[in-house]
ROLO-32110 format. One line per field, with one value per residue (C-alpha): x, y, z; residue number from 1. Coordinates in Angstrom, 1 decimal, padded with zeros to 4 digits. Each point is the difference from the previous one (the first is absolute). Layout:
BEGIN
c1 c(X; ...)
c2 c(Y; ...)
c3 c(Z; ...)
n c(NUM; ...)
//
This chain:
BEGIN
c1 c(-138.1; -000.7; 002.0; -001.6; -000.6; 000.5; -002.0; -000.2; 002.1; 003.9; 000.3; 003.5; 001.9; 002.8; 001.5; -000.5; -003.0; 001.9; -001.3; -002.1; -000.8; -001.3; -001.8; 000.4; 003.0; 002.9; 001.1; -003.2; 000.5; 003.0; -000.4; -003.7; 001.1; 003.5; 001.6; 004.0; 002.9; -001.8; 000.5; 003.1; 000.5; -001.8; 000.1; -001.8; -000.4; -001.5; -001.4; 000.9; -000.1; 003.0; -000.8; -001.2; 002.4; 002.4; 000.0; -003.8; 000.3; 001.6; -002.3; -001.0; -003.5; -003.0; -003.3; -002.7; 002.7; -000.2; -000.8; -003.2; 001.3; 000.0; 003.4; 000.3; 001.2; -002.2; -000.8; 001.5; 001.6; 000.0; 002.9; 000.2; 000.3; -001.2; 000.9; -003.4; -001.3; 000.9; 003.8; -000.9; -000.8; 002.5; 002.7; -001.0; -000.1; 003.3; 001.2; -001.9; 001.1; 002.9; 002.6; 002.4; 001.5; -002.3; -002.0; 002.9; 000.8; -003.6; 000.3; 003.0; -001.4; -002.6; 001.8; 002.1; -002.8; -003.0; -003.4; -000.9; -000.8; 003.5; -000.4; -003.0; 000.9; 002.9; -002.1; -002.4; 002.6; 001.6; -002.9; -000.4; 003.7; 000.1; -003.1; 001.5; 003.3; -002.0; -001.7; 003.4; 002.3; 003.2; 001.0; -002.2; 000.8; -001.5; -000.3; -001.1; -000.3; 000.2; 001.4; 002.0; -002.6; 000.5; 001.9; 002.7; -002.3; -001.3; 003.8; 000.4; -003.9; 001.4; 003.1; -001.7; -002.6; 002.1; 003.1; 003.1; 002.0; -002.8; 000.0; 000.7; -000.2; -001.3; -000.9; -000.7; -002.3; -000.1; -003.7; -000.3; 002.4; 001.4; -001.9; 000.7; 000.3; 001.1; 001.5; 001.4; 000.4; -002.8; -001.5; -000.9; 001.3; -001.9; 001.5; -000.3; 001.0; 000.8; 000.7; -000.3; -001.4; 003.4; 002.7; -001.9; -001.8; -001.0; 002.2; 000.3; 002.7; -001.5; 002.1; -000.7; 000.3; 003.7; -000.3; 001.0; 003.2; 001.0; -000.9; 002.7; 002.3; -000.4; 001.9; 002.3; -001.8; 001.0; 000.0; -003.5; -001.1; -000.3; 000.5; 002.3; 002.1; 003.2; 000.2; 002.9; 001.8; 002.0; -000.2; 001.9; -001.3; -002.6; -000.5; 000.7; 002.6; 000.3; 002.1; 004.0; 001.0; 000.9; -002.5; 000.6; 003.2; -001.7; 000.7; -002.6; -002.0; -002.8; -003.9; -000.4; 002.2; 002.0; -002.5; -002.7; 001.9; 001.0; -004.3; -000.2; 002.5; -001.4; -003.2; 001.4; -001.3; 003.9; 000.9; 003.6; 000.7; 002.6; 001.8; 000.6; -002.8; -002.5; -003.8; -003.4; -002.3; -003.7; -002.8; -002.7; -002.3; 000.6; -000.8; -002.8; 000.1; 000.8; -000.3; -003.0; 001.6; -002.3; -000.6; -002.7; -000.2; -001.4; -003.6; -002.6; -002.1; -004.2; -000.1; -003.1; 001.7; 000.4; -002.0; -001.2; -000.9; -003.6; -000.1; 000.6; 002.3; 002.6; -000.1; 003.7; 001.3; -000.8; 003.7; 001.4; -002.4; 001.1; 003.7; -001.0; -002.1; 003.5; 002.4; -001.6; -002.5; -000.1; -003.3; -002.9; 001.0; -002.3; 000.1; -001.6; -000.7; -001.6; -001.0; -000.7; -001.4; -000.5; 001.2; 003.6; 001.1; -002.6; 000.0; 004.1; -000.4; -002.9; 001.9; 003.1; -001.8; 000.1; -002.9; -001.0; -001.8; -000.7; -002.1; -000.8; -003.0; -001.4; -002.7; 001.3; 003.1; -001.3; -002.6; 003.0; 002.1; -003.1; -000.4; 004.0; 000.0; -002.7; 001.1; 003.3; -001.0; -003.1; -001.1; 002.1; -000.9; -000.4; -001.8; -001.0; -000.9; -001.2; -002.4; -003.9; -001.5; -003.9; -002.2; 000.9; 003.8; -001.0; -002.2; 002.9; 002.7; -002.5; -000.6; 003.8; 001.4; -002.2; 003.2; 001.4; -003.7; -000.1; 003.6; -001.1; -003.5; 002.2; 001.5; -003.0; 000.1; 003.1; 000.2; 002.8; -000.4; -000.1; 001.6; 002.5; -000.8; -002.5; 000.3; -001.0; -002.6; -000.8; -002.8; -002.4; 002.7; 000.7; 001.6; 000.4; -000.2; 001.5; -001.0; 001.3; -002.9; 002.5; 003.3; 000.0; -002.1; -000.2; -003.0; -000.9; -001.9; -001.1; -000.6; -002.0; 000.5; -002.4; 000.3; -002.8; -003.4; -001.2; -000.6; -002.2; -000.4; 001.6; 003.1; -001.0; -000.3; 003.0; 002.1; -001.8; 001.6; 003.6; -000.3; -001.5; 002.9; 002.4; -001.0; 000.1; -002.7; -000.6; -000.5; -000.8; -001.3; 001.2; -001.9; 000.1; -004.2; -002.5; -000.8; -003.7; -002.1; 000.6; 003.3; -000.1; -002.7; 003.1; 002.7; -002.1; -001.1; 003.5; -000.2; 001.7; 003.7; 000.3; 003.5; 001.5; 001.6; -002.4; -003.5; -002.3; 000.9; -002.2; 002.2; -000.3; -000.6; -000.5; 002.0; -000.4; 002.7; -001.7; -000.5; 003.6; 000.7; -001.9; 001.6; -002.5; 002.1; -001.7; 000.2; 003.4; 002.2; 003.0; 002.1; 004.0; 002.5; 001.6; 003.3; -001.5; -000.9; 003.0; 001.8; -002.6; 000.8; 003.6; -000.5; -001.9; 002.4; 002.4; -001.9; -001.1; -003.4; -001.7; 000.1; -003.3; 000.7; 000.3; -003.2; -002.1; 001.3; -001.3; -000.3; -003.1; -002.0)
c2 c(069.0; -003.8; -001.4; -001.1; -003.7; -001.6; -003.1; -003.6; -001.0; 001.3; 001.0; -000.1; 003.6; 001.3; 002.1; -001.5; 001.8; 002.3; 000.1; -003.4; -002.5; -003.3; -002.8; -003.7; -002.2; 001.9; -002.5; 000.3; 004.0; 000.1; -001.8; 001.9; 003.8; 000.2; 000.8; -000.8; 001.9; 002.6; -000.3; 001.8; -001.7; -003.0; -001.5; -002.9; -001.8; -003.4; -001.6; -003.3; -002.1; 000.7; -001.2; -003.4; -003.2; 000.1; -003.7; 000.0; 002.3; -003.1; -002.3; -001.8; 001.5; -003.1; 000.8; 001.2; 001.1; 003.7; 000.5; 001.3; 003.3; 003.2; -000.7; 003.8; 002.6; -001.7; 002.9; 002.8; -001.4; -003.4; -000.4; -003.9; -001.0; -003.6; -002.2; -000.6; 000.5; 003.4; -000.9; -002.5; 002.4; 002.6; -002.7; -000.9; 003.7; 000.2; -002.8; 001.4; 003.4; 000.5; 000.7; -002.7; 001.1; 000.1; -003.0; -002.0; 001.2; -000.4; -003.7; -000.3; 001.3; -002.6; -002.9; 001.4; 000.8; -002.3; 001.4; 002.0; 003.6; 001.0; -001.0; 001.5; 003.3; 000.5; -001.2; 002.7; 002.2; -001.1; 001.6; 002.8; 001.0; -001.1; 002.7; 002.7; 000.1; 000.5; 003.1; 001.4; 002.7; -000.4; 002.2; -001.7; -001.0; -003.0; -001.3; -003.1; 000.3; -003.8; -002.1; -002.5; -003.1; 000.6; 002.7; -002.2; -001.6; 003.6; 000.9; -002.8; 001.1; 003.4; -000.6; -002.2; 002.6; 003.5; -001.5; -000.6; 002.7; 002.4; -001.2; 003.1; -000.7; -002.1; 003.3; -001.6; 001.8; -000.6; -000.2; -001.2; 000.0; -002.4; -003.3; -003.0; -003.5; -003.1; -001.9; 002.8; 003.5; 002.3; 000.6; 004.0; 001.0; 000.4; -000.1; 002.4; -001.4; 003.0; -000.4; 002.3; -000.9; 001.6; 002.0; 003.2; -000.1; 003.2; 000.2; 002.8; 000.0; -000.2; 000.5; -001.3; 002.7; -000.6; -002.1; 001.9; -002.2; 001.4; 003.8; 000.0; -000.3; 003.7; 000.9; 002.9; 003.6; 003.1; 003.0; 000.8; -002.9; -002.5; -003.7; -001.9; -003.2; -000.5; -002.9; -001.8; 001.8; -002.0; -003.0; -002.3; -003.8; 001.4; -001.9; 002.8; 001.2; 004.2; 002.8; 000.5; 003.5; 002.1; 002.7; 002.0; -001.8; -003.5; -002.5; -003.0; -001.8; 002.4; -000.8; 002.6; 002.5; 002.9; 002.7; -001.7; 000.4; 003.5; 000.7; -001.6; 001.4; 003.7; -001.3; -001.1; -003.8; -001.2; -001.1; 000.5; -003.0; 000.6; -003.0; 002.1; -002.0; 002.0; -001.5; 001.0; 001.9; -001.8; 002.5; -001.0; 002.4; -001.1; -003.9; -001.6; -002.7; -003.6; -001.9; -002.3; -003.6; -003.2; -000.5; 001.8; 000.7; 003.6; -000.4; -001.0; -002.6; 000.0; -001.0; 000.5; 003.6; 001.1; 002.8; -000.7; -003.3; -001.1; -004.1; -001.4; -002.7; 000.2; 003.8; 001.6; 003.1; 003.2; 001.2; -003.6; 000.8; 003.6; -001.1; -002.5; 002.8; 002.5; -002.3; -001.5; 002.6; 003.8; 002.2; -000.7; -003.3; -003.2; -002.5; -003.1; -002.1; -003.7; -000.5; 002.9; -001.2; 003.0; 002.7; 000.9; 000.2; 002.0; 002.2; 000.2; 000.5; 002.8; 002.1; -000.1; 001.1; -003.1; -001.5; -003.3; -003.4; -002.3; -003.5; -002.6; -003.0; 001.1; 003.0; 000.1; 001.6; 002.2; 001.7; 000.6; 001.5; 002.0; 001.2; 000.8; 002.1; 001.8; 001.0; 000.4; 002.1; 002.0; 000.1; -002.3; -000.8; -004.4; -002.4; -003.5; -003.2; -003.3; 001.4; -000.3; 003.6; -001.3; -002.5; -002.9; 000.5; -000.4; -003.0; -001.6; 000.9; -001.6; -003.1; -000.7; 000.8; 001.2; 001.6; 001.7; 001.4; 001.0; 001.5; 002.2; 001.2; 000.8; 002.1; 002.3; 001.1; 000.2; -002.5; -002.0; -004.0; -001.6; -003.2; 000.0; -003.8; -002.4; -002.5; 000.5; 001.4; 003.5; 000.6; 001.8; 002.5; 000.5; 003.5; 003.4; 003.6; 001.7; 004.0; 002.2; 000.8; 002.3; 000.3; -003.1; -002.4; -002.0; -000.6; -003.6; -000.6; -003.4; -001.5; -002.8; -001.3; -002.0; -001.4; -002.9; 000.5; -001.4; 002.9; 000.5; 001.6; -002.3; 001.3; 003.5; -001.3; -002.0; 003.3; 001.5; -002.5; 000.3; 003.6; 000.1; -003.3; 002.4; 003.0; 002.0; 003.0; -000.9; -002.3; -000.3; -003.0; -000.3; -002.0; -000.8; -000.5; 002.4; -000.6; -001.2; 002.6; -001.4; 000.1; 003.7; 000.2; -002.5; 002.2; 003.3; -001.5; 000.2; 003.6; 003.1; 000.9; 002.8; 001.7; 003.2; 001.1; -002.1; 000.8; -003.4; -002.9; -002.5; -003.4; -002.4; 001.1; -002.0; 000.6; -002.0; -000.6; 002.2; 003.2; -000.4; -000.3; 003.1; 002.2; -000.6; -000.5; -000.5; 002.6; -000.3; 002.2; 000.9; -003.1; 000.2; -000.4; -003.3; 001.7; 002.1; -002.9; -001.9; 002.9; -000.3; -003.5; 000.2; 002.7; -002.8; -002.4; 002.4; 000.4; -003.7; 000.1; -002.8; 001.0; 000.9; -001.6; -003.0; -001.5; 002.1; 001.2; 002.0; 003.2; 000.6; 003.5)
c3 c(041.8; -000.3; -002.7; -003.5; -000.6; -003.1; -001.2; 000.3; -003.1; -000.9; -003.3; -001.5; -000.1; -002.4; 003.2; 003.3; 002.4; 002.4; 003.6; 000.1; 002.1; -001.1; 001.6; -001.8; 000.0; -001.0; -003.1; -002.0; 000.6; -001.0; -002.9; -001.2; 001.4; -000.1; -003.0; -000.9; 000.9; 001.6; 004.0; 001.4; 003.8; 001.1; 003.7; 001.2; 003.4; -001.4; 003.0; 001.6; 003.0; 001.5; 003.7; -001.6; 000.8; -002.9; -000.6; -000.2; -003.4; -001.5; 000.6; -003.0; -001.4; 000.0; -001.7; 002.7; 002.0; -000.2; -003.7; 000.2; 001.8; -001.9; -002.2; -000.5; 003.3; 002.4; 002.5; 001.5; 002.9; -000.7; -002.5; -001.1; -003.4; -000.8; -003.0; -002.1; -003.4; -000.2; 000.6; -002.5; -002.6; 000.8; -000.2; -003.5; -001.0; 000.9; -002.1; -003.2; 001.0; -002.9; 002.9; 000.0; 002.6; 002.7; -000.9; 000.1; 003.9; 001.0; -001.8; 002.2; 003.1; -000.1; -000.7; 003.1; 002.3; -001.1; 000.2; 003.0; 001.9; -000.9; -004.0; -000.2; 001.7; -002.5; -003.5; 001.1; 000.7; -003.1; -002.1; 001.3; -000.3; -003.2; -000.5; 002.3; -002.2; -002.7; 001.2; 001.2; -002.0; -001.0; 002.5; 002.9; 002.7; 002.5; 004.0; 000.1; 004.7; 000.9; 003.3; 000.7; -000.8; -003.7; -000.6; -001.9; -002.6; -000.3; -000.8; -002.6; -001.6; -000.6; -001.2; -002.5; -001.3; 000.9; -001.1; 002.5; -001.3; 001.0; 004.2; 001.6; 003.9; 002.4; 002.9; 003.1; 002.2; 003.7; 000.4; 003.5; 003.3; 001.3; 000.5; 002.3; -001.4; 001.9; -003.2; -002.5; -000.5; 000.1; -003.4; 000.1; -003.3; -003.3; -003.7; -002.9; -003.2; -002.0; -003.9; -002.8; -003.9; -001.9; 001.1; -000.8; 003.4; 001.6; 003.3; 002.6; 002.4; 003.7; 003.2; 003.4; 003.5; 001.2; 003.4; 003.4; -000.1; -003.2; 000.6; 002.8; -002.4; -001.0; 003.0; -001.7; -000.2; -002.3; 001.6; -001.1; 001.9; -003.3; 001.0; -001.7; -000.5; -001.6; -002.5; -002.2; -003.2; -000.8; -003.0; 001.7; 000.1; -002.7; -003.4; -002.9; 001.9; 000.9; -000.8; 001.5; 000.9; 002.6; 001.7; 002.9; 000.4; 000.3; -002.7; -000.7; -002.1; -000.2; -001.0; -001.9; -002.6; 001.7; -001.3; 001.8; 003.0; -000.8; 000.2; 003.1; 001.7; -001.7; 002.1; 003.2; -000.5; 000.8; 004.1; 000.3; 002.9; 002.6; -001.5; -003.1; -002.1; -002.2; 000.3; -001.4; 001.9; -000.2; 000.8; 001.7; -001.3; -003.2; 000.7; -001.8; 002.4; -000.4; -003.4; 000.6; 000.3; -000.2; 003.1; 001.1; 004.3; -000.4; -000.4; 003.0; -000.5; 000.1; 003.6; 002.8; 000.2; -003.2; -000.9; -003.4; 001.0; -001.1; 001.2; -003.2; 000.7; -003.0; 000.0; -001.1; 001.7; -002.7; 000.9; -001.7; -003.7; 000.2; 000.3; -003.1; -002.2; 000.5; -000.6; -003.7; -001.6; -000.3; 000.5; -002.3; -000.4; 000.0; 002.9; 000.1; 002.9; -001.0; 003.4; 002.0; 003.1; 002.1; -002.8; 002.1; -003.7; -001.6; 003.1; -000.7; -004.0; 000.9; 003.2; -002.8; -003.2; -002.3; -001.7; 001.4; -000.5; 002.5; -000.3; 002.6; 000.1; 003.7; 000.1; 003.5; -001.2; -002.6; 002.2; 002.9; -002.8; -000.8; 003.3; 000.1; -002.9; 001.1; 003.5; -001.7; -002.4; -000.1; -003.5; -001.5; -003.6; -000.8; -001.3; 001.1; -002.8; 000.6; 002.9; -000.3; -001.4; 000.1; 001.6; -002.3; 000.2; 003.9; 000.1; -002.7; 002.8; 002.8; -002.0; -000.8; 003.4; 003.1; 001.7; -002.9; 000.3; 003.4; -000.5; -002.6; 001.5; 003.2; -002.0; -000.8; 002.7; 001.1; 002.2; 001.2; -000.4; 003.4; -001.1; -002.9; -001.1; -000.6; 003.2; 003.5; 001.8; -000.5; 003.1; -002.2; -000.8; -004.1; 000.8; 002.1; -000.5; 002.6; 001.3; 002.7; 001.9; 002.7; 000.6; 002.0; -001.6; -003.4; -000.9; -002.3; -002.6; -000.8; -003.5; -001.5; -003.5; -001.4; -004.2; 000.3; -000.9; 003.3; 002.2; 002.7; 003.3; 001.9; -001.2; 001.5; 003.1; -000.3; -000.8; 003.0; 002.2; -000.9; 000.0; 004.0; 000.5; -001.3; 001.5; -003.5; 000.0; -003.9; -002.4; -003.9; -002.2; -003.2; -002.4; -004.1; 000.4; 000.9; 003.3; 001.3; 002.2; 003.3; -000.5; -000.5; 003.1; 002.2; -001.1; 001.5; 002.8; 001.2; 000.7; -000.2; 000.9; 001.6; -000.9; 001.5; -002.9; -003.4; 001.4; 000.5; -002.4; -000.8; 002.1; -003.0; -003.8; -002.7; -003.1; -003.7; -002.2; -002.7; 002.3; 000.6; -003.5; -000.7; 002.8; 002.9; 003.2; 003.4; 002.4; 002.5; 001.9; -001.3; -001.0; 001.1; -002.7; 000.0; 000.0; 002.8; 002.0; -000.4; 001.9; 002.3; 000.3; 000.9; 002.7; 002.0; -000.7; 002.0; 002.4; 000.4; -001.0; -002.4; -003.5; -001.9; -003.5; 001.5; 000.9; 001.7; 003.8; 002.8; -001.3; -001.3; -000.6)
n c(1; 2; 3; 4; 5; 6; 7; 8; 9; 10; 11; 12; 13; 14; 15; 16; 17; 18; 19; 20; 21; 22; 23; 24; 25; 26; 27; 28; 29; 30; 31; 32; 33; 34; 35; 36; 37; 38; 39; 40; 41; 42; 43; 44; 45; 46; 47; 48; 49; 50; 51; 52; 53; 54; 55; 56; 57; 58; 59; 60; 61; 62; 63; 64; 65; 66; 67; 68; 69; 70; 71; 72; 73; 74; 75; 76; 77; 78; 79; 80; 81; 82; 83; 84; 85; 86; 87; 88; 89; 90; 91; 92; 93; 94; 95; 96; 97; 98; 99; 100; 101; 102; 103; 104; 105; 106; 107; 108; 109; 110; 111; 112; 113; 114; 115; 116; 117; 118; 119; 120; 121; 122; 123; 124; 125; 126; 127; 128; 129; 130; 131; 132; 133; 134; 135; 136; 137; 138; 139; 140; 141; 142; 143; 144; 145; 146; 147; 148; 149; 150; 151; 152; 153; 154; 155; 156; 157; 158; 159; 160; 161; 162; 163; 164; 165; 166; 167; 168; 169; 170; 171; 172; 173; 174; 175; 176; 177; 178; 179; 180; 181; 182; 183; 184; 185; 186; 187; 188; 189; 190; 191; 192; 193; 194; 195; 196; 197; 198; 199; 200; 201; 202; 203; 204; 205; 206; 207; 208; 209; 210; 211; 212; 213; 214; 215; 216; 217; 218; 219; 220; 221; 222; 223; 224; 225; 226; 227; 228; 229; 230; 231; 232; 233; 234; 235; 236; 237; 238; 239; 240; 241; 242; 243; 244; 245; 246; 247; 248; 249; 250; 251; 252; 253; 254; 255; 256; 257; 258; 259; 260; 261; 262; 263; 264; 265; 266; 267; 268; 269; 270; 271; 272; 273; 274; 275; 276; 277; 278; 279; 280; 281; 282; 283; 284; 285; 286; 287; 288; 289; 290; 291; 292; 293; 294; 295; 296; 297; 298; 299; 300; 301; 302; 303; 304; 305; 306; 307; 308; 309; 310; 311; 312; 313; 314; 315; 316; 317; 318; 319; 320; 321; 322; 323; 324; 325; 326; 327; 328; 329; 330; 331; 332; 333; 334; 335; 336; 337; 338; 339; 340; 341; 342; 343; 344; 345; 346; 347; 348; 349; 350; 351; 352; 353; 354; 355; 356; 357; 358; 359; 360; 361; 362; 363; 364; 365; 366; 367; 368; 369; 370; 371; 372; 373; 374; 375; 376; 377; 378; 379; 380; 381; 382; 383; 384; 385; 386; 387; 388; 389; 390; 391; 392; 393; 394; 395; 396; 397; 398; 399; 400; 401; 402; 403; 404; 405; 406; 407; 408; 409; 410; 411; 412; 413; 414; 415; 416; 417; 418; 419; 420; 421; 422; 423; 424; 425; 426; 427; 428; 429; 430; 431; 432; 433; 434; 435; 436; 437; 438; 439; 440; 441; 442; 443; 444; 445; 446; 447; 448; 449; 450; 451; 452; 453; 454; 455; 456; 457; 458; 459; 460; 461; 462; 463; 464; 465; 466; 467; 468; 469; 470; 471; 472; 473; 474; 475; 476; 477; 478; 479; 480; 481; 482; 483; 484; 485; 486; 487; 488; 489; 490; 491; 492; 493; 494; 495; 496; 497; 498; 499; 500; 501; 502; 503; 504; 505; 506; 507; 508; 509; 510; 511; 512; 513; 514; 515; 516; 517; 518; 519; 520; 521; 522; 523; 524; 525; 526; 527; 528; 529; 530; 531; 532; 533; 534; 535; 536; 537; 538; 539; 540; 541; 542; 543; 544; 545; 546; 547; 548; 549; 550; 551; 552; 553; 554; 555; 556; 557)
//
């Protein structure tokens, strides 16, 4: 069931959409789609260049000097923020914005840290904080997941806008292993700054698996084989103080009252010592585990052998938004996720039955969290706004920004984007479809996007090339014109594929953006999942083969 897609424009709601994804820059959508006090749980993973040279993000900003750049989130995987008229702007909203408060601090934190990356990275973080407590109950909750290059201004912005008294935790997550560096300690930790909007918060008590070290504890058995540990009852050294009596002919200062002890002893919880002590029997049946502390160590990262690992660079284990989605909402719930990247939240919200939202600038990102959702879960019901829905929304989108473009016609067809940004060479290659043609081989599909009204067949015979350089038995032109009649006559010239399994295939098609829009797909094999081919992906890295979503490899149908 492919999902519904909304239109071009976001129209203002009473009750937030439920189950949508939308493309655009995530302050104008909260500010036109998202109404107040109405989102439960909100996480965010705001990008930024963490492996840049710290010092450089304080250099002082000089006209020409970067300001040009998109001022919003620049790309998917290149996560800089630049100072620029946009910073401009958002500054001066700030100041205007009524909140004392936080205008003062950002007023502060410029006279501190002058104008640069870093400045302008927290005025546009500023902004949209400012818009996501808005949109957040009472109750709500929020993770804002940073690092170490700004996590402290972070700290200070939230305090600011959330209000100090509402800090909950800093969690740290161990996100890496360990990591080698010649002047100071490896960095392989990640913060969560967790705060709530009142005291009201929704909070459900999680507990951690007991570690081997701790389970031999449990070296004392009933009987009927139940594992247990014996633990203190007495109050001494504890604030309140405890109860004094004598029971079984031991006199303390007990924890609890003497007809609490009566019941346990009634229920053979008491271990008499051989010392003559009295001490409580701790089941281990009965154990809920370990009260989940800040520090979290428990939960793998995304690395090359992760299974639900799909290439996308800042991708966060599901198992860390599950923990999140537990902990801070209840089922039905809405979760919102201002920057989604490759949907581990929505795919979290979904697997646990909340309602979600999630937003991000790249059509990279919301085609993968498409694709995720669908492989996922068959049938899923969503919506997607701010995408093209007819030829004019298309050659708007192609005009504007000829990646964005070729990120979204990818998408059509379920493609997966060969290169995730707009620099460096691409060979030819715009994206890849990948088939089983046996149970040995993966076969590749190669894919041509073109949004300029200068077609011809050169191009045919261009695509031709990379797919004989590249060894892949297909290939299919995408293009937002008609296309001429000898490029129709190049692309059959090609040939036929024969396949085993798909019957003969004509080797290149030719597919328009409007028989896309209208439901016309070229004839292929049967496409793997990307889920499905991420598994795939880690079983060669076992075995010490080259990967497949990296450029294309070897392997070939």
């Amino acid at each position: 069931m492919r999902a519904a897609r909304g239109g071009d424009t976001l129209a203002p709601v009473e009750t937030p959409p439920a189950n949508r994804l939308y493309y655009g820059d995530n302050l104008a959508v909260l500010r036109d789609a998202i109404s107040s006090e109405s989102v439960d749980l909100i996480y965010l993973d705001p990008p930024f260049n963490s492996n840049a040279n710290y010092n450089v993000l304080f250099s002082e900003f000089s006209p020409g000097g970067g300001g040009g750049k998109s001022q919003s989130q620049v790309l998917a995987f290149e996560d800089t923020w630049h100072w620029g008229n946009e910073s401009e702007r958002a500054y001066a909203e700030i100041l205007k914005s009524g909140n004392t408060q936080v205008s003062e601090m950002v007023r502060a934190m410029r006279s501190f840290l002058g104008v640069n990356d870093m400045m302008a990275y927290l005025v546009m973080m500023a902004v949209r904080l400012l818009e996501l407590h808005r949109v957040l109950k009472l109750e709500g909750s929020i993770y804002l997941h940073c690092d170490s290059t700004a996590s402290h201004y972070l700290k200070i912005l939230m305090d600011a806008i959330f209000g100090a008294r509402h800090f909950l935790n800093e969690v740290t997550w161990k996100r890496t292993s360990a990591h080698s560096d010649s002047r100071r300690f490896g960095r392989n930790t990640d913060t969560l700054l967790f705060y709530g909007k009142s005291e009201q918060r929704t909070w459900n008590s999680v507990h951690a698996q007991y570690t081997e070290k701790y389970l031999k504890r449990f070296r004392f058995s009933d009987p009927d084989g139940r594992k247990w540990q014996d633990d203190n009852l007495t109050a001494k050294g504890l604030s309140g103080g405890g109860y004094e009596y004598e029971f079984e002919g031991v006199t303390s200062l007990w924890r609890y009252p003497i007809e609490t002890m009566r019941r346990l002893h009634r229920e053979n919880r008491l271990h008499f010592t051989r010392s003559g002590g009295i001490r409580l029997k701790r089941y281990l049946d009965e154990a809920k585990g370990a009260p989940l502390q800040a520090l979290w160590d428990d939960i793998a990262p995304i690395n090359s052998q992760a299974r639900e690992r799909l290439g996308y660079r800042t991708q966060k284990p599901l198992a860390l938004l599950e923990r999140i989605i537990e902990t801070s909402s209840s089922p039905g719930d809405l979760i919102l996720d201002p920057f989604c990247g490759c949907g581990t939240t929505v795919h979290a919200a979904q697997k646990l039955q909340r309602a979600w939202i999630g937003m991000d600038i790249t059509h990279l990102a919301i085609s993968l969290v498409e694709k995720r959702l669908k492989d996922a879960f068959p049938g899923v019901h969503y919506e997607v706004h701010g995408t093209p829905k007819d030829i004019a929304g298309a050659k708007a989108l192609a005009a504007r920004d000829k990646y964005q473009f070729q990120w979204w016609a990818l998408s059509l067809l379920d493609a997966i984007p060969y290169q995730a940004q707009k620099k460096g060479a691409d060979g030819g290659i715009d994206g890849l479809i990948y088939f089983r043609e046996d149970k040995r081989r993966t076969g590749r599909v190669i894919v041509s996007v073109k949004g300029g009204a200068n077609i011809g067949v050169a191009m045919i015979r261009d695509l031709k090339g990379v797919m004989e350089r590249e060894n892949a038995p297909l290939g299919i032109f995408v293009t937002l014109k008609e296309p001429t009649a000898p490029m129709r006559a190049e692309a059959a010239a090609a040939g036929i594929y024969e396949s085993a399994h798909f019957g003969g295939i004509p080797r290149i098609q030719i597919a328009t953006i409007e028989d896309l829009l209208a439901g016309q797909r070229p004839r292929l094999p049967l496409a793997e999942s990307v889920f499905r081919r991420a598994e795939r992906e880690n079983d060669r890295v076992q075995e010490g083969l080259p990967t497949l979503l990296s450029p294309p490899a070897a392997e070939t149908g």
